[in-house]
Steps between C-alpha positions, in 0.01 A plus 500: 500500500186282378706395199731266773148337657477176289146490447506864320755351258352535118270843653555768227634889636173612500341247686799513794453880534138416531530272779779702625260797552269307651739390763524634813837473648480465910816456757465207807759438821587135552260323671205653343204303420366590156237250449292282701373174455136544409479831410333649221705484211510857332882548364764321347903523632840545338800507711753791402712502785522279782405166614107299664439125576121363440413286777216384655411460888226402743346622823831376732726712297645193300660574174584367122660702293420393138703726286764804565546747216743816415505769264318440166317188627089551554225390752139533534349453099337174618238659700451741199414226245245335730355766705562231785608661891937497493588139561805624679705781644764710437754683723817725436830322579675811416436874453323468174346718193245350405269587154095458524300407208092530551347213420261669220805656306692118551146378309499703222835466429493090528168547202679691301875310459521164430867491611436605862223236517727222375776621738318508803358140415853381474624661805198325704570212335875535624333564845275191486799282405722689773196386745486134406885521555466623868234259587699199394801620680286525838307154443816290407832658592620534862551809708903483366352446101336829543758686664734444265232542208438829616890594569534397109182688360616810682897530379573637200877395352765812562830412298465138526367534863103418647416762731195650657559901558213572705461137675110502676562369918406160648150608542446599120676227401241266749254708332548387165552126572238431770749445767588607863752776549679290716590183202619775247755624716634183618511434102644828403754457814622118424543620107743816625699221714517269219656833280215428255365866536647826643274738692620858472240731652245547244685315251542073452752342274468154379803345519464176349236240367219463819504175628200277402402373859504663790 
């Protein structure tokens, strides 16, 4: 299973069944939080079934989610490489399995191999540039910019088709962009009338090219 995690790519057998018996392999129902922000940071994640969002939120309950990953993606290594509190949290968005790496085996195994060091620096790079991305969209672009940025990021192309199988709600969707509940779905709404998108329960189809004003 670690072989399919891209920052173990280039990890010899022996090293994989190392860190794979050092991994403990726990079960979590959706909704479950699984880190807090400013914790102590003592393990490392890897997603082998299921689904979490990192967000972040303040004392009123107001949220921002910053990232969602599935199966094979990772969270948590930041905190490891700093010894800094988590900078964010992480919930369940589905029944998940989730693998646990202590943060003392994730160290050794970082001195030792060269590859995994170089691959984690270029997936936090990716991250970085992925944040600097976000940040422009919600300083320059409009509510509609980032809806339909979002819509796009999220569909994957299904014989010739853009569609979202597991399509977040309104509120997610606010989540990620910085924007009331209430705008998305008037957004989401006059881009079904206009036959630009289909909503099918969990599932949206882009129909055509979004419009570039709303």
């Amino acid at each position: 299973m670690l072989e399919d995690v891209a920052i173990f790519s280039g990890l010899s057998q022996d090293d994989l069944e190392l860190l794979e018996h050092h991994m403990v392999t726990r079960s979590f129902q959706k909704n479950t939080i699984i880190i807090n922000e400013g914790d102590e940071a003592s393990s490392f994640f890897i997603i082998i079934k299921g689904a979490v969002k990192v967000f972040l939120s303040n004392e009123e309950g107001k949220e921002i989610i910053i990232n969602a990953q599935g199966a094979g993606d990772h969270f948590g290594e930041l905190a490891l490489l700093d010894d800094a509190p988590r900078s964010a949290s992480v919930i369940t968005t589905e029944k998940s399995t989730i693998g646990v790496i202590a943060k003392e085996d994730f160290h050794k195994l970082l001195a030792k191999n060269t590859d995994l060091s170089l691959n984690l620096i270029r997936e936090l790079t990716r991250r970085v540039r992925l944040l600097s991305d976000n940040v422009r969209s919600l300083a320059l672009m409009d509510v509609y910019g980032r809806v339909a940025k979002i819509l796009l990021d999220m569909a994957q192309e299904e014989d010739g088709i853009m569609v979202i199988n597991k399509r977040p709600t309104q509120q997610d969707i606010a989540n990620h962009i910085g924007a009331s509940r209430e705008m998305v779905a008037r957004i989401l709404k006059d881009l079904t009338t206009g036959n630009y998108i289909t909503i099918d329960g969990r599932r949206l189809i882009i129909n055509e090219k979004l419009p570039d004003a709303y």
